[in-house]
PQR file with spaces between the fields and no chain letter, atoms N, CA, C, O and H, PARSE charges and radii, in Angstrom:
ATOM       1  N    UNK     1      50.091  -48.228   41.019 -0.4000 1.5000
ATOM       2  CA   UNK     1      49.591  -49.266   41.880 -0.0000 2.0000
ATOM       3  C    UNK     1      49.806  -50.653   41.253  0.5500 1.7000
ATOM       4  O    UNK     1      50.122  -51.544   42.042 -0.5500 1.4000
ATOM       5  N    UNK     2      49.725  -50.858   40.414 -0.4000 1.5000
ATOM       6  CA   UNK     2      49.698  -52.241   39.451 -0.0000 2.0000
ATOM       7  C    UNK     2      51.074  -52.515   39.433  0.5500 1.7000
ATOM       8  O    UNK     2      51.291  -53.712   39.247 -0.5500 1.4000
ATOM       9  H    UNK     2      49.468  -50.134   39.773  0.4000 1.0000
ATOM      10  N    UNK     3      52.133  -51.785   39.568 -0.4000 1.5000
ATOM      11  CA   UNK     3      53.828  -52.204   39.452 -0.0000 2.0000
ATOM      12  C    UNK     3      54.057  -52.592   40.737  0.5500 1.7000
ATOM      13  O    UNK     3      54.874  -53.490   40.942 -0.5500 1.4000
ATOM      14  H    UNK     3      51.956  -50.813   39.719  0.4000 1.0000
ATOM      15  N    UNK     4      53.274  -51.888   41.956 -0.4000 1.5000
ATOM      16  CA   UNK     4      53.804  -52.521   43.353 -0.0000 2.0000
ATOM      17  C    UNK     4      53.024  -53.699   43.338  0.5500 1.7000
ATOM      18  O    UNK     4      53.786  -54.644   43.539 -0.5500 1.4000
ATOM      19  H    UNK     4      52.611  -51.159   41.789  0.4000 1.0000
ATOM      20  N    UNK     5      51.710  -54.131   43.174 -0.4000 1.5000
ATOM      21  CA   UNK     5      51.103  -55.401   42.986 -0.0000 2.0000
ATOM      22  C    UNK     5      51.897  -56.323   42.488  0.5500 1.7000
ATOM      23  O    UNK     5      52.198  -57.348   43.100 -0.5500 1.4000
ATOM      24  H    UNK     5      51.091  -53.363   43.010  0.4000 1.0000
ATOM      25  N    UNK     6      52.432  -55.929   40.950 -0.4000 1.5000
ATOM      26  CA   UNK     6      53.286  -57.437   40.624 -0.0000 2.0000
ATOM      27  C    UNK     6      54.634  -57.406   41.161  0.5500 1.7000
ATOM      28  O    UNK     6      55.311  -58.386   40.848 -0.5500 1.4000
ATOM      29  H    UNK     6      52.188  -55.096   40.453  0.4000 1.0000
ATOM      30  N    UNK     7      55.263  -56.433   41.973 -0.4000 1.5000
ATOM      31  CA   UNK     7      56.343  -56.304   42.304 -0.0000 2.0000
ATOM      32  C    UNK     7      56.028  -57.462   43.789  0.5500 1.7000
ATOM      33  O    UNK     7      56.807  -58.280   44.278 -0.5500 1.4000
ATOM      34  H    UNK     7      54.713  -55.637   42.227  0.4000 1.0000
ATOM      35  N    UNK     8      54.722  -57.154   44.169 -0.4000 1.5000
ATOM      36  CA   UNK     8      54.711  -58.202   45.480 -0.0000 2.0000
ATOM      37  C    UNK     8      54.301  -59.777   45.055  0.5500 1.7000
ATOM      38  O    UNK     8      54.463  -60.811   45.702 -0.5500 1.4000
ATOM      39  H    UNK     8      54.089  -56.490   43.772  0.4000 1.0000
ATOM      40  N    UNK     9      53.785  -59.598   43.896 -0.4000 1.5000
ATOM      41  CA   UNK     9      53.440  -61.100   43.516 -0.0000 2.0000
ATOM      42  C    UNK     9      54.844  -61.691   43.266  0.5500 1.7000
ATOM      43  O    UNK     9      55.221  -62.615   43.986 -0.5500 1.4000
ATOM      44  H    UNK     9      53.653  -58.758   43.370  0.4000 1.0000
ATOM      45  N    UNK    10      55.757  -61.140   42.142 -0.4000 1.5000
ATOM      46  CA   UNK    10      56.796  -61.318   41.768 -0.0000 2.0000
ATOM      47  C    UNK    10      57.676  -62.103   43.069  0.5500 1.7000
ATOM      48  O    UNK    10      58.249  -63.191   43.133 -0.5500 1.4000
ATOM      49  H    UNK    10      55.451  -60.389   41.558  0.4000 1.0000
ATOM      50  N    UNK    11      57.430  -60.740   44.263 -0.4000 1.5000
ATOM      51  CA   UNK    11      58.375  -61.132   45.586 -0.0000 2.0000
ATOM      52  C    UNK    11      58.077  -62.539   45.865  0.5500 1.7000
ATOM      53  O    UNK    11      58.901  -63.453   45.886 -0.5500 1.4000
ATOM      54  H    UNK    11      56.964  -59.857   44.211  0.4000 1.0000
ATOM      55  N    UNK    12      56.746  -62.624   46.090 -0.4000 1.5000
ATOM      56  CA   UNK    12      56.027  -63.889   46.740 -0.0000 2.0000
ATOM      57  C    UNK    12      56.457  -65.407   45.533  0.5500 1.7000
ATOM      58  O    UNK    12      56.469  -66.541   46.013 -0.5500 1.4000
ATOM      59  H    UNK    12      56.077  -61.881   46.073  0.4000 1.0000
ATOM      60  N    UNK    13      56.794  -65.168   43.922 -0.4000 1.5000
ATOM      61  CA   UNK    13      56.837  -66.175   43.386 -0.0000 2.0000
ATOM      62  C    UNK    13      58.381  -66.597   43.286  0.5500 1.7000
ATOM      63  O    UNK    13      58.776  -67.762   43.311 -0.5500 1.4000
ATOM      64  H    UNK    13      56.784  -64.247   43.532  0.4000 1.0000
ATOM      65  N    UNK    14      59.054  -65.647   43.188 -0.4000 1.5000
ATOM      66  CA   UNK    14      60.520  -65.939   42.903 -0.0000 2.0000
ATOM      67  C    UNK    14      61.315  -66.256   44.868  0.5500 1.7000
ATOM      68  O    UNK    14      62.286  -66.999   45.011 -0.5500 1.4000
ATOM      69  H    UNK    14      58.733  -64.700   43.168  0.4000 1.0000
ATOM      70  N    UNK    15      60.709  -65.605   45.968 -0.4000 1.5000
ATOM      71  CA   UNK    15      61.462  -65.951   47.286 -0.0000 2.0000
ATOM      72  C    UNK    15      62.288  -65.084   47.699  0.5500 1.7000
ATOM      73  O    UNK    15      63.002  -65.244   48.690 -0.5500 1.4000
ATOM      74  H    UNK    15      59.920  -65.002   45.851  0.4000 1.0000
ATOM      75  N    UNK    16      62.270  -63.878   46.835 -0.4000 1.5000
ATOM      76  CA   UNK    16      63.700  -62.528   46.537 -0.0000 2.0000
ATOM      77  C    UNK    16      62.724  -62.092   48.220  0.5500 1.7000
ATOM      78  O    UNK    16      61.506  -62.175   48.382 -0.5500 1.4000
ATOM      79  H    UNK    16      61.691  -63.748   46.031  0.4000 1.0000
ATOM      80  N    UNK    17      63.608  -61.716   49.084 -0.4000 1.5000
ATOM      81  CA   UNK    17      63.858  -61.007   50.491 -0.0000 2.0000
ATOM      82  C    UNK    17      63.081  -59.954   50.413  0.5500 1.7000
ATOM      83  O    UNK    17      62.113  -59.797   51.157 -0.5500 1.4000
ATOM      84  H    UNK    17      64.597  -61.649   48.952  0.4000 1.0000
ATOM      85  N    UNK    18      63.576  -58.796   49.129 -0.4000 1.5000
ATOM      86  CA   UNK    18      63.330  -57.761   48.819 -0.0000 2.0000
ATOM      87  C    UNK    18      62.156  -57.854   47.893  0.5500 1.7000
ATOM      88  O    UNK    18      61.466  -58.872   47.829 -0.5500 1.4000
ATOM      89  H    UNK    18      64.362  -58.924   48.524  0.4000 1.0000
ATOM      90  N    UNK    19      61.906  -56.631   47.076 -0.4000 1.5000
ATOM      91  CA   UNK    19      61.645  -56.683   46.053 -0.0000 2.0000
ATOM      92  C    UNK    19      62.272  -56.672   45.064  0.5500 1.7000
ATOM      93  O    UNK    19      62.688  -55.515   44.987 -0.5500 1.4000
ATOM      94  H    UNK    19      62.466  -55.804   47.128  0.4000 1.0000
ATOM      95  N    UNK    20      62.823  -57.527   43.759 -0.4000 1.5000
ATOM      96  CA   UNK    20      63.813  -58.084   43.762 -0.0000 2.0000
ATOM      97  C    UNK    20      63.480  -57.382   41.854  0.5500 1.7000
ATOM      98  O    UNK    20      62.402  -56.934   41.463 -0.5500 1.4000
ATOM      99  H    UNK    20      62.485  -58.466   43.821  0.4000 1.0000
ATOM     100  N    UNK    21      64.628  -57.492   41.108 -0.4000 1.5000
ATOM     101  CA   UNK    21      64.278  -57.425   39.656 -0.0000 2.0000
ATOM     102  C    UNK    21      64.311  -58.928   39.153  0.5500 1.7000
ATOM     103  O    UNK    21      64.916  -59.882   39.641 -0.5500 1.4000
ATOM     104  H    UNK    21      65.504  -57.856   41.425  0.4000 1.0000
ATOM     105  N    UNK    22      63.392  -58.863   37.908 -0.4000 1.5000
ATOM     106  CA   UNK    22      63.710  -60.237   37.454 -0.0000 2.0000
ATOM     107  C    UNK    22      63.659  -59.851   36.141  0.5500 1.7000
ATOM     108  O    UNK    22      62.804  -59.006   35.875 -0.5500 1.4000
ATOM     109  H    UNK    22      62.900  -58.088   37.512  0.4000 1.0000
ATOM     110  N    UNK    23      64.773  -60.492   34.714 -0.4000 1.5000
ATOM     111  CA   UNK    23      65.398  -59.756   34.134 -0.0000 2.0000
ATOM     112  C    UNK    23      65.720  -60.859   33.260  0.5500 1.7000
ATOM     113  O    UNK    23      66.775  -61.466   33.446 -0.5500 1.4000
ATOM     114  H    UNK    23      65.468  -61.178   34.931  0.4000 1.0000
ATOM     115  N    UNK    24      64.910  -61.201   32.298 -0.4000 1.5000
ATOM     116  CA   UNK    24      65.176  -62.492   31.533 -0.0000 2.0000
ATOM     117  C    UNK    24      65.302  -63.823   32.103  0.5500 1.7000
ATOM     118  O    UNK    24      66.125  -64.659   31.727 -0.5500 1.4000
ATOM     119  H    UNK    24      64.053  -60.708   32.146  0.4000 1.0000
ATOM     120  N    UNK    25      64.180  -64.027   33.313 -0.4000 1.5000
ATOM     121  CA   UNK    25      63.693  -64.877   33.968 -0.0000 2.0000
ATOM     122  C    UNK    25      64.800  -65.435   35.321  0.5500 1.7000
ATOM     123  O    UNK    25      64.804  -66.480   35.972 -0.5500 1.4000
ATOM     124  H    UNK    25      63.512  -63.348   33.618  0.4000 1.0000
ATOM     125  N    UNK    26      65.665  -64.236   35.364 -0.4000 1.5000
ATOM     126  CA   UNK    26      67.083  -64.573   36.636 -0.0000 2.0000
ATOM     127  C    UNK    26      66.362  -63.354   37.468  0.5500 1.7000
ATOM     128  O    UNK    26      65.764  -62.392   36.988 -0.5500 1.4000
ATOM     129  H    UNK    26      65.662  -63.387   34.835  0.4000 1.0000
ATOM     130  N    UNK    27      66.579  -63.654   38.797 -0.4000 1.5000
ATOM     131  CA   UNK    27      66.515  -62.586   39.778 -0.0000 2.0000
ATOM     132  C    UNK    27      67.285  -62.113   40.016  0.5500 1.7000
ATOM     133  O    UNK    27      68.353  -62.724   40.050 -0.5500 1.4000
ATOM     134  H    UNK    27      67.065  -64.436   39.187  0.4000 1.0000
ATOM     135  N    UNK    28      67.220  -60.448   40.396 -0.4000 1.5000
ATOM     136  CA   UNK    28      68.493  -59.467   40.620 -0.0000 2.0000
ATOM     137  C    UNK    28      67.953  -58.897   41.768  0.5500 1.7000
ATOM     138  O    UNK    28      66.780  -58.549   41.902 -0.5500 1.4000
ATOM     139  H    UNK    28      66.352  -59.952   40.368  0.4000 1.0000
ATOM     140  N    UNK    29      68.914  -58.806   42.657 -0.4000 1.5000
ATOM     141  CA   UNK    29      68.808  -57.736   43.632 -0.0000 2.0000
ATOM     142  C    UNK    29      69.546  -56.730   43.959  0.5500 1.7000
ATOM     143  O    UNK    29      70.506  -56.741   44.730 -0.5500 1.4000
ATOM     144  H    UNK    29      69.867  -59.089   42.548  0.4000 1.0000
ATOM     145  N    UNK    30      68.838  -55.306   43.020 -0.4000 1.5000
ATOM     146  CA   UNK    30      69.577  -54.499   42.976 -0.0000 2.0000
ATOM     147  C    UNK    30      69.656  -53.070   43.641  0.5500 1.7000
ATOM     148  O    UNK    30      69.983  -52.038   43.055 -0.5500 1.4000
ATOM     149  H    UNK    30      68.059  -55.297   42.394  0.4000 1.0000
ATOM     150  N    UNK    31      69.312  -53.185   44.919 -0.4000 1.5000
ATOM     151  CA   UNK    31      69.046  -52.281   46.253 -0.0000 2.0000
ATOM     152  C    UNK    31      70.614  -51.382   45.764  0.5500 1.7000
ATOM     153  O    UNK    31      70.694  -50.408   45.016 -0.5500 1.4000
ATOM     154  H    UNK    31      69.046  -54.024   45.395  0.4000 1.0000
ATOM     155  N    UNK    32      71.783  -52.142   46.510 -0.4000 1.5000
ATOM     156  CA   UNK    32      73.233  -51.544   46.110 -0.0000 2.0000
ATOM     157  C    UNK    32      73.450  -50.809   44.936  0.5500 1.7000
ATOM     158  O    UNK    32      73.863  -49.651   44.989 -0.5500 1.4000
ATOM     159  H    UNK    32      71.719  -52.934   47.118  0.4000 1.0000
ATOM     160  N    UNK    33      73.169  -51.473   43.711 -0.4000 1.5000
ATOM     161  CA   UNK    33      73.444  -50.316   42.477 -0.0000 2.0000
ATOM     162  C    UNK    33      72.393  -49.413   42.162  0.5500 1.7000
ATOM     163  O    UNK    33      72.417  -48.424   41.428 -0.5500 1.4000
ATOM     164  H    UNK    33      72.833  -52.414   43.667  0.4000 1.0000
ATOM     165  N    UNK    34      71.312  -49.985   42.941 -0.4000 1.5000
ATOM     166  CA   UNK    34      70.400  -48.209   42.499 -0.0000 2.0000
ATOM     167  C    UNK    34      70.743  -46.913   43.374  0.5500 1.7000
ATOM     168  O    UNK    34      70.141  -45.855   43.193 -0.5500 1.4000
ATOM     169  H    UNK    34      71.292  -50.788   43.537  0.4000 1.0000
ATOM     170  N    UNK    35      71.648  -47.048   44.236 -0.4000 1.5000
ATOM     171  CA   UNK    35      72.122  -46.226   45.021 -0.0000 2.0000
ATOM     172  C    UNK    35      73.261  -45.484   44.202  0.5500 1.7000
ATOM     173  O    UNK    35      73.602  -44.302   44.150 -0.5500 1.4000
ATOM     174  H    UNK    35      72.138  -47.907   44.383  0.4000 1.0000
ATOM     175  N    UNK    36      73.770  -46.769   43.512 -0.4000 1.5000
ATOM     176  CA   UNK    36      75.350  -45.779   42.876 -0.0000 2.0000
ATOM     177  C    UNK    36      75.211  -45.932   41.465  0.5500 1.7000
ATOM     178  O    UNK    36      76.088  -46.341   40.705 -0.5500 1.4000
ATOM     179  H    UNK    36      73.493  -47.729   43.555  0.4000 1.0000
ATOM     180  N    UNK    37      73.606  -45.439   41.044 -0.4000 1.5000
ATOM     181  CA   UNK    37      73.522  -46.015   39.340 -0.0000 2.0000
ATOM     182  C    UNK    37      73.409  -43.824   38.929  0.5500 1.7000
ATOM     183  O    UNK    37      72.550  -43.052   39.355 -0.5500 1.4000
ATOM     184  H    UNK    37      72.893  -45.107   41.662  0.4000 1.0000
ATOM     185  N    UNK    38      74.228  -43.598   38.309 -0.4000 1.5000
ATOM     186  CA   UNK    38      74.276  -42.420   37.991 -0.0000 2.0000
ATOM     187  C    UNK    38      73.219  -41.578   37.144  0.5500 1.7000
ATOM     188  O    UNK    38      73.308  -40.372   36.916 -0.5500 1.4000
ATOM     189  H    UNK    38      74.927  -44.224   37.963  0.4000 1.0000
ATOM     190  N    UNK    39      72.061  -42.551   36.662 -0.4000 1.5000
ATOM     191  CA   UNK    39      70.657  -41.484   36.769 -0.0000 2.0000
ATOM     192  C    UNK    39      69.887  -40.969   37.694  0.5500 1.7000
ATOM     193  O    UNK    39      68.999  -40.124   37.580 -0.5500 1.4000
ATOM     194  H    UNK    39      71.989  -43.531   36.847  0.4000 1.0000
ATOM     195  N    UNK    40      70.414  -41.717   38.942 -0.4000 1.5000
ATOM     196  CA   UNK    40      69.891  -42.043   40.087 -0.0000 2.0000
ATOM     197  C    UNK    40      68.352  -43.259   40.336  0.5500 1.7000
ATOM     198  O    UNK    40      67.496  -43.827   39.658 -0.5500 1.4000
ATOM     199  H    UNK    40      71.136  -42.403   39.035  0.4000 1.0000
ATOM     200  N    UNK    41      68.694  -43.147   41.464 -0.4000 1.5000
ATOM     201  CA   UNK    41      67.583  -44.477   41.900 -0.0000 2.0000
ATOM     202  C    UNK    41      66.454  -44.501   41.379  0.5500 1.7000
ATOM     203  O    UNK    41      66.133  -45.490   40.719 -0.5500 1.4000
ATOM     204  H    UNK    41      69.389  -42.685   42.015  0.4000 1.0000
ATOM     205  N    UNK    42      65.628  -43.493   41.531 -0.4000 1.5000
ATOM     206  CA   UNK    42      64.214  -43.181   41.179 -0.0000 2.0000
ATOM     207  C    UNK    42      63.690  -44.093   40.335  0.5500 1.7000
ATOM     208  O    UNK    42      62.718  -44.811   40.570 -0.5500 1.4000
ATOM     209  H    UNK    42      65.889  -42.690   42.067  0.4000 1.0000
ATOM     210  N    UNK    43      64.279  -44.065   39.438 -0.4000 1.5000
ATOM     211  CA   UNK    43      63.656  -45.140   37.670 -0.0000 2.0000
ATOM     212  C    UNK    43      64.401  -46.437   38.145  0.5500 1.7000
ATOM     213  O    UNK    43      63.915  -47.398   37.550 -0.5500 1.4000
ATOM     214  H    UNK    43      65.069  -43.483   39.247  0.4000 1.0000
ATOM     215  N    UNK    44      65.096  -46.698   38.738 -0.4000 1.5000
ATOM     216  CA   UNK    44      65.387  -48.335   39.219 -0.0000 2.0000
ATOM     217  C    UNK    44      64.527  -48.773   39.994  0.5500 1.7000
ATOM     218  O    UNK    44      63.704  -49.509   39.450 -0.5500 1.4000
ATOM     219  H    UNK    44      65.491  -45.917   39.222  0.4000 1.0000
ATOM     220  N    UNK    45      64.352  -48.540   41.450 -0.4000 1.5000
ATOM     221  CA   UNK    45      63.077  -48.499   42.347 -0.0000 2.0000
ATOM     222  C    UNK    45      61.571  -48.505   41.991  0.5500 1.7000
ATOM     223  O    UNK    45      60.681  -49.136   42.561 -0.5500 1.4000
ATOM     224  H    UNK    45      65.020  -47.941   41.892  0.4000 1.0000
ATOM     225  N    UNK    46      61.475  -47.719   40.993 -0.4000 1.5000
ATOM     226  CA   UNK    46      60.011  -47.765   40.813 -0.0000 2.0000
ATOM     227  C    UNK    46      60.329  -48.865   39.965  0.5500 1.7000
ATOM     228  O    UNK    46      59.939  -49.825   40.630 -0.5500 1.4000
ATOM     229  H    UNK    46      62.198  -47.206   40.530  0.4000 1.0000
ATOM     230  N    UNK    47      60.804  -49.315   38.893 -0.4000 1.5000
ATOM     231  CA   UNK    47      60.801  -50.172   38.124 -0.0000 2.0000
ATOM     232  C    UNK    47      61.139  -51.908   38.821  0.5500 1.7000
ATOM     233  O    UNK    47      61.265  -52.853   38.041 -0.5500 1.4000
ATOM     234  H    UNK    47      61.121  -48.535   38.353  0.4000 1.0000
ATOM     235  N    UNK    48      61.256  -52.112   40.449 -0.4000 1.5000
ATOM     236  CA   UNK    48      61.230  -53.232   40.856 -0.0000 2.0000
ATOM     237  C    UNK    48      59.854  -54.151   40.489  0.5500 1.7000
ATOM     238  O    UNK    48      58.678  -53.786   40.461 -0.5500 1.4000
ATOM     239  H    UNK    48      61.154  -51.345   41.082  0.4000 1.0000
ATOM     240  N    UNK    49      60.503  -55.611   40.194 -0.4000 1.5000
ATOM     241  CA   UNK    49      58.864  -56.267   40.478 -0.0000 2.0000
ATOM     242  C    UNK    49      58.606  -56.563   39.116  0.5500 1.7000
ATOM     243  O    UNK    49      57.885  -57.498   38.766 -0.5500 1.4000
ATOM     244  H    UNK    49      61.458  -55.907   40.218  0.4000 1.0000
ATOM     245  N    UNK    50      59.240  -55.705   38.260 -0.4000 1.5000
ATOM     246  CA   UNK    50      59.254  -56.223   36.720 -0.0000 2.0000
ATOM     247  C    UNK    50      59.819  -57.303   35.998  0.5500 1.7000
ATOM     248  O    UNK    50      59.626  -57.404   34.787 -0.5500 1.4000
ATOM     249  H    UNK    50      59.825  -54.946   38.544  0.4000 1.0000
């Protein structure tokens, strides 16, 4: 519960559409490569918002 919380604060401070990564203070939006990231999505997705 606390990762989707800052994942929506995150959304709301940075303007990202999505829920967006932010990654040494740059935003990423990485919907597309968690689809074709070969551990698969799971651990990318949950890890949005960070």
């Amino acid at each position: 519960m606390w990762l989707q919380d800052k994942a929506e604060r995150d959304t709301e401070l940075w303007g990202c559409p999505n829920p967006c990564w932010i990654i040494e203070n740059k935003m990423y939006d990485l919907e597309k490569f968690a689809k074709q990231h070969p551990g698969g999505e799971h651990w990318i997705n949950y890890t949005k918002g960070q």
